[in-house]
PDB file of N, CA, C and O in Angstrom:
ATOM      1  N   UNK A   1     159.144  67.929  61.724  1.00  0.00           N
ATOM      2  CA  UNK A   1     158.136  68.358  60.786  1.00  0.00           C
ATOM      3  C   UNK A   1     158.685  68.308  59.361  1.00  0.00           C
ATOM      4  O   UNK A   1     159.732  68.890  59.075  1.00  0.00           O
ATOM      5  N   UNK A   2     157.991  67.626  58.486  1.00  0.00           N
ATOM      6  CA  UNK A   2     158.477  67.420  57.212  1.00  0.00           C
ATOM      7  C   UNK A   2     158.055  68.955  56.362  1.00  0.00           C
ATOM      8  O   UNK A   2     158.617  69.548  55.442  1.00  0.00           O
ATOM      9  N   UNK A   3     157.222  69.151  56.888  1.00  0.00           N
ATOM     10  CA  UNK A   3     157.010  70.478  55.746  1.00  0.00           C
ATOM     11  C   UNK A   3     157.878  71.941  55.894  1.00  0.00           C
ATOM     12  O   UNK A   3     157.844  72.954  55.195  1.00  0.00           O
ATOM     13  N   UNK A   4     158.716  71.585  57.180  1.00  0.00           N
ATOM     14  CA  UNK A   4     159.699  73.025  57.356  1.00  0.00           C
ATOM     15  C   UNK A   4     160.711  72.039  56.667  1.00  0.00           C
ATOM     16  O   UNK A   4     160.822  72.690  55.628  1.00  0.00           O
ATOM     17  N   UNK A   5     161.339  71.209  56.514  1.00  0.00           N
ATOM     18  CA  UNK A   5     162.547  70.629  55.709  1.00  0.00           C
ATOM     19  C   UNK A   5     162.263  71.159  54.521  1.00  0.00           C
ATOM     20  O   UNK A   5     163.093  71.902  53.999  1.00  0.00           O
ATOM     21  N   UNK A   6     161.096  70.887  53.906  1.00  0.00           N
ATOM     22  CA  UNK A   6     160.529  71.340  52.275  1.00  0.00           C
ATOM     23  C   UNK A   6     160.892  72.939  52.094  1.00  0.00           C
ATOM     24  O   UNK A   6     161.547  73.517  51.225  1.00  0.00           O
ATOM     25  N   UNK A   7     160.481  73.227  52.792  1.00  0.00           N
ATOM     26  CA  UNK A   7     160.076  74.832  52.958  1.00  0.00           C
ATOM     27  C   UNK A   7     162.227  75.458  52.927  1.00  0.00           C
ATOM     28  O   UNK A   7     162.722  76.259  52.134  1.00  0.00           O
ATOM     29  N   UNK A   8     162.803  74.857  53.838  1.00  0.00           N
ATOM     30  CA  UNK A   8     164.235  75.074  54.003  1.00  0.00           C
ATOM     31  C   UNK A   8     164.911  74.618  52.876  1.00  0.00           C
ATOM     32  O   UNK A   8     165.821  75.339  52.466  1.00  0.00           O
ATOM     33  N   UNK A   9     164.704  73.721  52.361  1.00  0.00           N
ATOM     34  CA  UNK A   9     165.649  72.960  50.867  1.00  0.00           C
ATOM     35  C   UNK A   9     164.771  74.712  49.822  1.00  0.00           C
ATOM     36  O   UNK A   9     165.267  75.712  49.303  1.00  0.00           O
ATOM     37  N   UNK A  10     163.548  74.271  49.973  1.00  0.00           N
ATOM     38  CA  UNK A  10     163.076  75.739  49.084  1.00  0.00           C
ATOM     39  C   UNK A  10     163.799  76.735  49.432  1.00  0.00           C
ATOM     40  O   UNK A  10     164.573  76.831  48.479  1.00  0.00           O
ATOM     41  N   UNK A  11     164.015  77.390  50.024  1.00  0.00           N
ATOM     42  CA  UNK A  11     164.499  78.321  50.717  1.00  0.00           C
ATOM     43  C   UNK A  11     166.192  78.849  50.383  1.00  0.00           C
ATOM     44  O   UNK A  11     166.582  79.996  50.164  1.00  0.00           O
ATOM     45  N   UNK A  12     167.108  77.384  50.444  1.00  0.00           N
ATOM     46  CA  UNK A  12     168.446  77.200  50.024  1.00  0.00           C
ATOM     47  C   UNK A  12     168.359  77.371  48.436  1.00  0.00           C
ATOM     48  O   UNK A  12     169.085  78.292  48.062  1.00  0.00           O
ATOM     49  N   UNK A  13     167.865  76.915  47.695  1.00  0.00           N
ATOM     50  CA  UNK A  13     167.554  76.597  46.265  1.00  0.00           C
ATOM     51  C   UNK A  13     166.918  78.209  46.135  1.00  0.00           C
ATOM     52  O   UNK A  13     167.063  78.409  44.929  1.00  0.00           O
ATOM     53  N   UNK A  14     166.423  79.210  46.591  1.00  0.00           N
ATOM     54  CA  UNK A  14     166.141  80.270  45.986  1.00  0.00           C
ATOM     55  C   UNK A  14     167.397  80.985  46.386  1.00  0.00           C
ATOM     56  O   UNK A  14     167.776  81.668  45.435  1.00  0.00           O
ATOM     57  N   UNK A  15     168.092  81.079  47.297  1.00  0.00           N
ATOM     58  CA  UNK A  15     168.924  82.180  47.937  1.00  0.00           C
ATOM     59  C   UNK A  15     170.546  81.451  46.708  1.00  0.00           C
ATOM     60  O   UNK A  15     171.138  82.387  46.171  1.00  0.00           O
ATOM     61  N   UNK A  16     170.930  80.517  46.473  1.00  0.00           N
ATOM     62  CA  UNK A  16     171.487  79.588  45.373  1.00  0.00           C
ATOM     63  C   UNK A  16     171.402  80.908  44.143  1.00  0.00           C
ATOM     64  O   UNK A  16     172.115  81.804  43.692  1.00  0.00           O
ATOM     65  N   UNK A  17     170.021  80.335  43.974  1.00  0.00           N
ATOM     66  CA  UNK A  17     169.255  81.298  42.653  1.00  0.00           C
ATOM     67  C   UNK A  17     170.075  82.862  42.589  1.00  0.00           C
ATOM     68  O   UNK A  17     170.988  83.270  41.873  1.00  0.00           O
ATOM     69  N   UNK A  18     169.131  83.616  43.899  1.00  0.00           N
ATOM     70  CA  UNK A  18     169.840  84.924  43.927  1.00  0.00           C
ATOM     71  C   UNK A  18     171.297  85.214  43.582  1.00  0.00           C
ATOM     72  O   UNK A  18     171.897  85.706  42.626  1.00  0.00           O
ATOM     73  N   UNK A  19     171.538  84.815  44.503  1.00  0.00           N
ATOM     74  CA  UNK A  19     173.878  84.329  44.112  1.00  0.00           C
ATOM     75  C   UNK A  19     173.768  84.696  42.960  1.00  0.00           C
ATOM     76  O   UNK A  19     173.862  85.851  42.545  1.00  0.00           O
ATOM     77  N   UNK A  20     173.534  83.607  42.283  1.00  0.00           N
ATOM     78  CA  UNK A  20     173.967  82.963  40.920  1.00  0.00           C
ATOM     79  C   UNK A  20     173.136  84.178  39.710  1.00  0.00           C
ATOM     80  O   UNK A  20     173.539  84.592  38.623  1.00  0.00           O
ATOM     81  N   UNK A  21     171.932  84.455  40.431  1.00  0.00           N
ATOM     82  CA  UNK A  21     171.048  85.949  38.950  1.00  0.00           C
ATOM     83  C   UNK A  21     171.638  87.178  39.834  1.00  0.00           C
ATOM     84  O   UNK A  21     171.869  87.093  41.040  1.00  0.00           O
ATOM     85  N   UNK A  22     171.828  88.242  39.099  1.00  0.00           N
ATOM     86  CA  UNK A  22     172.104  89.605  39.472  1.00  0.00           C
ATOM     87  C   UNK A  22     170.777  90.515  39.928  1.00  0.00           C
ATOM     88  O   UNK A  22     170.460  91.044  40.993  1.00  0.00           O
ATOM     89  N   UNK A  23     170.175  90.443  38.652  1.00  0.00           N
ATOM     90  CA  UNK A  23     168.705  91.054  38.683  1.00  0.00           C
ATOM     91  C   UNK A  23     167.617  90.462  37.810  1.00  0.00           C
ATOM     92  O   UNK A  23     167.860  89.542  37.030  1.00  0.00           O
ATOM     93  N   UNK A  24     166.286  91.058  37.965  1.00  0.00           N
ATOM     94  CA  UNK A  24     165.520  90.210  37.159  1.00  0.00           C
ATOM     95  C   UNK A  24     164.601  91.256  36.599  1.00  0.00           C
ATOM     96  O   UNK A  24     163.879  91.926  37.337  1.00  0.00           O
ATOM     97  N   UNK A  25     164.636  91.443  34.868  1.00  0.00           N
ATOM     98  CA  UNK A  25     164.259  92.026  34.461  1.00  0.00           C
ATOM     99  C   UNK A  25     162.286  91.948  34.557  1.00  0.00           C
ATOM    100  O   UNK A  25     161.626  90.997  34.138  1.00  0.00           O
ATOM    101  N   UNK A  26     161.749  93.128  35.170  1.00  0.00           N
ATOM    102  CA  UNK A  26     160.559  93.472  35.031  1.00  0.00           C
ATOM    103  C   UNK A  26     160.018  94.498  34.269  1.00  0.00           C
ATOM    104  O   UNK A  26     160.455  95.648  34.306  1.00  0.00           O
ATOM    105  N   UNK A  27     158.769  94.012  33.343  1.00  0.00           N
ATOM    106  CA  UNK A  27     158.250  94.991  31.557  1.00  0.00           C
ATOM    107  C   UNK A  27     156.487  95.127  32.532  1.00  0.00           C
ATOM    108  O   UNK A  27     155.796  94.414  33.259  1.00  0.00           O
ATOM    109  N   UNK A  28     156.445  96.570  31.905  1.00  0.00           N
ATOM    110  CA  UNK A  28     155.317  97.246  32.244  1.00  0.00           C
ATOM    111  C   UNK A  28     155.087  98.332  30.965  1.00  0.00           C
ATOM    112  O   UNK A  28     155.731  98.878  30.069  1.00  0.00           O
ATOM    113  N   UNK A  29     153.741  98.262  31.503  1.00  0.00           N
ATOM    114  CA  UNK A  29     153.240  99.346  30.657  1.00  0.00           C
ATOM    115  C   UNK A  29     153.604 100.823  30.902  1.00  0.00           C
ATOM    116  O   UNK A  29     153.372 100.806  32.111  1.00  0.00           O
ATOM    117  N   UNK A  30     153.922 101.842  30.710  1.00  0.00           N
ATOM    118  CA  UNK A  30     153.490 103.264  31.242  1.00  0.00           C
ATOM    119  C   UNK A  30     153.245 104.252  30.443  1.00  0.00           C
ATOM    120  O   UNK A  30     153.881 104.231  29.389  1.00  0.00           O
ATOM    121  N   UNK A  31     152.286 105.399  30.659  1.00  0.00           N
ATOM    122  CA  UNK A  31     151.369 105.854  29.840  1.00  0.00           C
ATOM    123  C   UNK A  31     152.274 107.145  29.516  1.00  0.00           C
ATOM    124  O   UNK A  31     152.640 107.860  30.449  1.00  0.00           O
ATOM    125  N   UNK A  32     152.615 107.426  28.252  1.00  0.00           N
ATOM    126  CA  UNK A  32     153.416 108.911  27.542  1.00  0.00           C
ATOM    127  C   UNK A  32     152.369 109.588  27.586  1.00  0.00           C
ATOM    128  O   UNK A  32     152.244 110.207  28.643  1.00  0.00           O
ATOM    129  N   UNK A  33     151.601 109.712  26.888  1.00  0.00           N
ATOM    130  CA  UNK A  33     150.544 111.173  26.789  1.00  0.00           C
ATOM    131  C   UNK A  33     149.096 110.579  26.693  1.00  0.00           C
ATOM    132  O   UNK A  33     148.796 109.440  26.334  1.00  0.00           O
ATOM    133  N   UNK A  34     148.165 111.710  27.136  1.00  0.00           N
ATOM    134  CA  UNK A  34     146.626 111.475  27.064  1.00  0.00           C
ATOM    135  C   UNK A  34     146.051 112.557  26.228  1.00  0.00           C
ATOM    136  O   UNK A  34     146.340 113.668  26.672  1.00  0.00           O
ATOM    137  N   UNK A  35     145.328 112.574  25.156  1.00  0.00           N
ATOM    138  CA  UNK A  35     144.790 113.435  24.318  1.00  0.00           C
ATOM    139  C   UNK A  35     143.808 112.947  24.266  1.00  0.00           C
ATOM    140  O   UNK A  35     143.674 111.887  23.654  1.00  0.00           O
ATOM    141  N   UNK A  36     142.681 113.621  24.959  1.00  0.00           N
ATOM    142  CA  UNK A  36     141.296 113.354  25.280  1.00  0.00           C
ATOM    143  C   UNK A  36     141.009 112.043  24.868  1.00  0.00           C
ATOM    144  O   UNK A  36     142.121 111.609  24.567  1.00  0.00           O
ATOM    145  N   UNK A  37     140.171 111.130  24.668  1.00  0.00           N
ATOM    146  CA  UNK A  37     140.142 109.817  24.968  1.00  0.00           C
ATOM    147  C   UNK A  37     141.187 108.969  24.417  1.00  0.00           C
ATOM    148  O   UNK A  37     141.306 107.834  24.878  1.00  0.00           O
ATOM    149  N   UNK A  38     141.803 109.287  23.680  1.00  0.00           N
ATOM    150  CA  UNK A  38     143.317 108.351  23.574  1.00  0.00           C
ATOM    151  C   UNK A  38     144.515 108.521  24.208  1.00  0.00           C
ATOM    152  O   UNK A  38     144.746 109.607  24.740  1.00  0.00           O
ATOM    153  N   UNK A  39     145.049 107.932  24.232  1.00  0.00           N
ATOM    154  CA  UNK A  39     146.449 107.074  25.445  1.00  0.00           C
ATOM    155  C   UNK A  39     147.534 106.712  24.476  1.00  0.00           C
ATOM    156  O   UNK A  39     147.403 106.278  23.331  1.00  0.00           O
ATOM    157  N   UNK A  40     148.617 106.968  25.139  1.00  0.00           N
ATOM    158  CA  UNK A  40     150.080 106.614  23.906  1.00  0.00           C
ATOM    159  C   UNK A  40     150.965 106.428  25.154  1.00  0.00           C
ATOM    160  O   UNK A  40     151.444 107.230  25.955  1.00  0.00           O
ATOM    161  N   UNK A  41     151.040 104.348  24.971  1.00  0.00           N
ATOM    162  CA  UNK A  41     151.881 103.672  26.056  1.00  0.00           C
ATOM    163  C   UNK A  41     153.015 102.965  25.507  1.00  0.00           C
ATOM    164  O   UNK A  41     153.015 102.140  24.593  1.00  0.00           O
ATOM    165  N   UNK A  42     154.086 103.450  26.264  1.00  0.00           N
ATOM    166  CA  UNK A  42     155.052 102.787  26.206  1.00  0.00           C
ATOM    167  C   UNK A  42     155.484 101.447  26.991  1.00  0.00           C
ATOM    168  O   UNK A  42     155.489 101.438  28.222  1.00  0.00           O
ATOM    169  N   UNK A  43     155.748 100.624  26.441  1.00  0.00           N
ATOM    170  CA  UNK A  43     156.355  99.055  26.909  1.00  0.00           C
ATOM    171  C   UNK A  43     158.023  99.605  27.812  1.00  0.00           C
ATOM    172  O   UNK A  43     158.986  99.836  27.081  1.00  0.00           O
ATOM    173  N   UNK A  44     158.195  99.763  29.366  1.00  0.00           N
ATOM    174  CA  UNK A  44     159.628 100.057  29.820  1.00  0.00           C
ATOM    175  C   UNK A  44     159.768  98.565  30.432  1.00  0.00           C
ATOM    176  O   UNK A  44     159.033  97.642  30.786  1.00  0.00           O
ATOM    177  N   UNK A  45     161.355  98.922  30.334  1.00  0.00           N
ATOM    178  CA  UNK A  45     161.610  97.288  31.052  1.00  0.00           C
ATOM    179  C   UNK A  45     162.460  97.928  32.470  1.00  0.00           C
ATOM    180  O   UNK A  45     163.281  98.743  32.050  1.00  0.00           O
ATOM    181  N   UNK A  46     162.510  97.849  33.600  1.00  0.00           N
ATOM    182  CA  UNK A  46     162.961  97.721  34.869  1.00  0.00           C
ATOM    183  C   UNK A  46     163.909  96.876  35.311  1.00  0.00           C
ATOM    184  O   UNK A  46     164.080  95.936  34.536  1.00  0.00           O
ATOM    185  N   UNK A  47     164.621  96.862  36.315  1.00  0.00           N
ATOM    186  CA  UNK A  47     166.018  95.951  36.401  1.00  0.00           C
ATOM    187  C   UNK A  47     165.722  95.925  37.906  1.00  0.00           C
ATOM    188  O   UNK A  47     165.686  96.938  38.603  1.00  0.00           O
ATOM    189  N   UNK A  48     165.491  94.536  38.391  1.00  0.00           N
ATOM    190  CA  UNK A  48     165.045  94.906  40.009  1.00  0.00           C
ATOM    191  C   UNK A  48     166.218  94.116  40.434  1.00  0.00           C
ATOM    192  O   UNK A  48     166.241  92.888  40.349  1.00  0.00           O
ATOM    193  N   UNK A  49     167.481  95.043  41.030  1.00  0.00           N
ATOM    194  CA  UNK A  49     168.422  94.434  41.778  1.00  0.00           C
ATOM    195  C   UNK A  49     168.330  93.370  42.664  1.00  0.00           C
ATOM    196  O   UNK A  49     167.361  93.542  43.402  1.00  0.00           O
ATOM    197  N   UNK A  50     168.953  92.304  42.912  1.00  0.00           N
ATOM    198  CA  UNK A  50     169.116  91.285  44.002  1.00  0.00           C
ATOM    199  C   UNK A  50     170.262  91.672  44.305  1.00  0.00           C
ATOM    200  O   UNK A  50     171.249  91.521  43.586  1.00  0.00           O
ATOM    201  N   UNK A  51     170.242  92.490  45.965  1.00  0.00           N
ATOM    202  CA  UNK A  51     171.784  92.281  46.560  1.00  0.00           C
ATOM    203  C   UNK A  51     171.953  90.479  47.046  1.00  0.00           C
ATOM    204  O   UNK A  51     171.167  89.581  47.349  1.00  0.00           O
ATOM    205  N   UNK A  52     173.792  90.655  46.871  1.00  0.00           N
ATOM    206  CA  UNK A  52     173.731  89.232  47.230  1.00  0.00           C
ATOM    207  C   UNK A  52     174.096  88.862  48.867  1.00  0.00           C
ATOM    208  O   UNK A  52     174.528  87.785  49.276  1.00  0.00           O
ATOM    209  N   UNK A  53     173.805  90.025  49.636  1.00  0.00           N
ATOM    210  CA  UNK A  53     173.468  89.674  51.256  1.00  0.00           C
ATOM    211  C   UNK A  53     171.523  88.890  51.012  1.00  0.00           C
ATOM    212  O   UNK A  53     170.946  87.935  51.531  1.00  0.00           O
ATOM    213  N   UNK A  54     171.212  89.687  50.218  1.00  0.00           N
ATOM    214  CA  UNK A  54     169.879  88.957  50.433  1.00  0.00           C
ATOM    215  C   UNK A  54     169.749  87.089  50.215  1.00  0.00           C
ATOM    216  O   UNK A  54     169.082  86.381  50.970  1.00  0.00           O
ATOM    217  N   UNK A  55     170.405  86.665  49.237  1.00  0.00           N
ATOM    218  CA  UNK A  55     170.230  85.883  49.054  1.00  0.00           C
ATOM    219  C   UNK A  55     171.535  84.611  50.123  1.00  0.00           C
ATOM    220  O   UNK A  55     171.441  83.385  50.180  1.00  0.00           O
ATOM    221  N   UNK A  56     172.350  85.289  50.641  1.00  0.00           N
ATOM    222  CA  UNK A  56     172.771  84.666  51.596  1.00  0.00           C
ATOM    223  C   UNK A  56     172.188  84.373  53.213  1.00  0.00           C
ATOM    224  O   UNK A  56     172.689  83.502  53.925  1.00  0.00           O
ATOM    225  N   UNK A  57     171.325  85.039  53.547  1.00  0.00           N
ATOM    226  CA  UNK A  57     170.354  85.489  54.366  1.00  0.00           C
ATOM    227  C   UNK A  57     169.496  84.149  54.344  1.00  0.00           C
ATOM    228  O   UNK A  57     169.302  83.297  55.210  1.00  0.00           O
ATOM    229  N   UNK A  58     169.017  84.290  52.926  1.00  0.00           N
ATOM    230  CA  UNK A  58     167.653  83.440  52.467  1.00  0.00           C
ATOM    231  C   UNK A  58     168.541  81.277  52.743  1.00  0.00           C
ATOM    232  O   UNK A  58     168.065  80.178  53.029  1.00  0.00           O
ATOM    233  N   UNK A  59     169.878  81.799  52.434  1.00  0.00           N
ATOM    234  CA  UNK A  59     170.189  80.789  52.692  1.00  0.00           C
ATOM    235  C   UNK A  59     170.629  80.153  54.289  1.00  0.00           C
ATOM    236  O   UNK A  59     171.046  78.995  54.301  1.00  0.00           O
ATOM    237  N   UNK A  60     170.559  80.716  55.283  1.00  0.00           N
ATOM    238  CA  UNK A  60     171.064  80.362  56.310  1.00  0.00           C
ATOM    239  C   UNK A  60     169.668  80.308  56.673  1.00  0.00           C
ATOM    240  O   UNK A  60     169.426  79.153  57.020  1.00  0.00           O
ATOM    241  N   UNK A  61     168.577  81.082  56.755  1.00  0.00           N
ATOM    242  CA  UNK A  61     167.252  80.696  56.851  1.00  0.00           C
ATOM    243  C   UNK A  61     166.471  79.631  57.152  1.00  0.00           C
ATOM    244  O   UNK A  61     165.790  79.254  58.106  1.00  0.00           O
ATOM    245  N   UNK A  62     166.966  78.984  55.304  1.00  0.00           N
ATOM    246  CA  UNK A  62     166.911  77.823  55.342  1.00  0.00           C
ATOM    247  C   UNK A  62     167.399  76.921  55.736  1.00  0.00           C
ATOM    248  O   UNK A  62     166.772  75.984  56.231  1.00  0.00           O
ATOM    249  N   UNK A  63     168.522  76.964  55.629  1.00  0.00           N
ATOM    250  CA  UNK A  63     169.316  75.724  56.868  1.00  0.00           C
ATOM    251  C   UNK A  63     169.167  76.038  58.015  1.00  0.00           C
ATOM    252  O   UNK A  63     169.925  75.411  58.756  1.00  0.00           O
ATOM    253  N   UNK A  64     168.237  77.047  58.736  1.00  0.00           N
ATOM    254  CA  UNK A  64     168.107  76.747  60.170  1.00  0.00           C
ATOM    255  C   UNK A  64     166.927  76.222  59.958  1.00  0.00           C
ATOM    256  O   UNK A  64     166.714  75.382  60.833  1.00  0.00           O
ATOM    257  N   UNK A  65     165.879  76.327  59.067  1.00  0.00           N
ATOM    258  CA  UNK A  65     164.910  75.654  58.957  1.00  0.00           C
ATOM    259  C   UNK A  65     164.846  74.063  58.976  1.00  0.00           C
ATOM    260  O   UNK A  65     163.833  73.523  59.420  1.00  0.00           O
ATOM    261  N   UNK A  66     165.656  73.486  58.615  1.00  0.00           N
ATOM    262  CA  UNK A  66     166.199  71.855  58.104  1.00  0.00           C
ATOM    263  C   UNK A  66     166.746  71.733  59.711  1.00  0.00           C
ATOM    264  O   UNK A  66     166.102  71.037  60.495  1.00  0.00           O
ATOM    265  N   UNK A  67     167.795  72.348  60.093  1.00  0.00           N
ATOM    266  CA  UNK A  67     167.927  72.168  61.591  1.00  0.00           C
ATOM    267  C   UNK A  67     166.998  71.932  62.251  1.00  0.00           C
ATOM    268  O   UNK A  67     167.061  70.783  62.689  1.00  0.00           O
ATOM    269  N   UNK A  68     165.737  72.706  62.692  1.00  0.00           N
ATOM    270  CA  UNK A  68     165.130  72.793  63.270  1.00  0.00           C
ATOM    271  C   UNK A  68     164.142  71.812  63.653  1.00  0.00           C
ATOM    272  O   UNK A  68     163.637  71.492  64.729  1.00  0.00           O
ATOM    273  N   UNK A  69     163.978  71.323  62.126  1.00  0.00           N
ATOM    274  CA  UNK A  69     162.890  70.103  61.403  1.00  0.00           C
ATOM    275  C   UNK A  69     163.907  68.841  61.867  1.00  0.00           C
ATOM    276  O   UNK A  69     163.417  67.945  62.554  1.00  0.00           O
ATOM    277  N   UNK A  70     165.020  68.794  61.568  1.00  0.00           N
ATOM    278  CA  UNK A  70     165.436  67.745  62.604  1.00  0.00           C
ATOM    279  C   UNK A  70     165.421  67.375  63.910  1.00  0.00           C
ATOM    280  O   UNK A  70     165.389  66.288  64.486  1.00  0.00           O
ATOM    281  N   UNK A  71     165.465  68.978  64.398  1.00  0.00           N
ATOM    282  CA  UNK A  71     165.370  68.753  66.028  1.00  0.00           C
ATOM    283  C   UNK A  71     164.528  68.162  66.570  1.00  0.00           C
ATOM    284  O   UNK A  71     164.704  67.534  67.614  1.00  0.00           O
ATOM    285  N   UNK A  72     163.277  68.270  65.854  1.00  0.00           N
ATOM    286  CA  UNK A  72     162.082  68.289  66.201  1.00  0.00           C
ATOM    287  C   UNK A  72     161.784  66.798  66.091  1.00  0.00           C
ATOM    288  O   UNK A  72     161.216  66.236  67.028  1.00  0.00           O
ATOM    289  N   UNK A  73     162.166  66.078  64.912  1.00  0.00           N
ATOM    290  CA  UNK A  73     161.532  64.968  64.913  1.00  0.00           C
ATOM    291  C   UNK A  73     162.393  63.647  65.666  1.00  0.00           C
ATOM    292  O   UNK A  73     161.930  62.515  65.805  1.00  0.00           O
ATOM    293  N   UNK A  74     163.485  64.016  66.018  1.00  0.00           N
ATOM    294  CA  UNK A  74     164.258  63.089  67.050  1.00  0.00           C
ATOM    295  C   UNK A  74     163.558  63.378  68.389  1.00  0.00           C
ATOM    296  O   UNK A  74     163.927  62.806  69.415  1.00  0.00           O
TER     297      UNK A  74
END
């Protein structure tokens, strides 16, 4: 099956990614105070950890995925 090879090279190429970034900064809104119909929001920025078991994970994944897609089409 050609589309689990795709899906597995994707797969290697994100878990790569993870390795290589620590975390990835995420910006939101959140609301400081409400005084009857007005709102006073602050812009926070968030730090969403990538452990790097995750992204080694993501990589064997994928290479069983590419395995598999070979098995299949022999």
């Amino acid at each position: 099956m050609r589309w689990l090879m795709i899906l597995g090279v994707v797969l290697i190429i994100l878990g790569i990614v993870g390795l290589v970034v620590d975390y990835v900064p995420i910006r939101h809104q959140e609301e400081v105070a409400k005084i009857g119909p007005f709102t006073a929001t602050q812009e926070k920025e968030t730090d969403f950890i990538i452990p790097p078991y995750a992204g080694v994970i993501v990589i064997v994944v994928g290479a069983a995925l590419i395995f598999a897609s070979r098995r299949r089409s022999i």
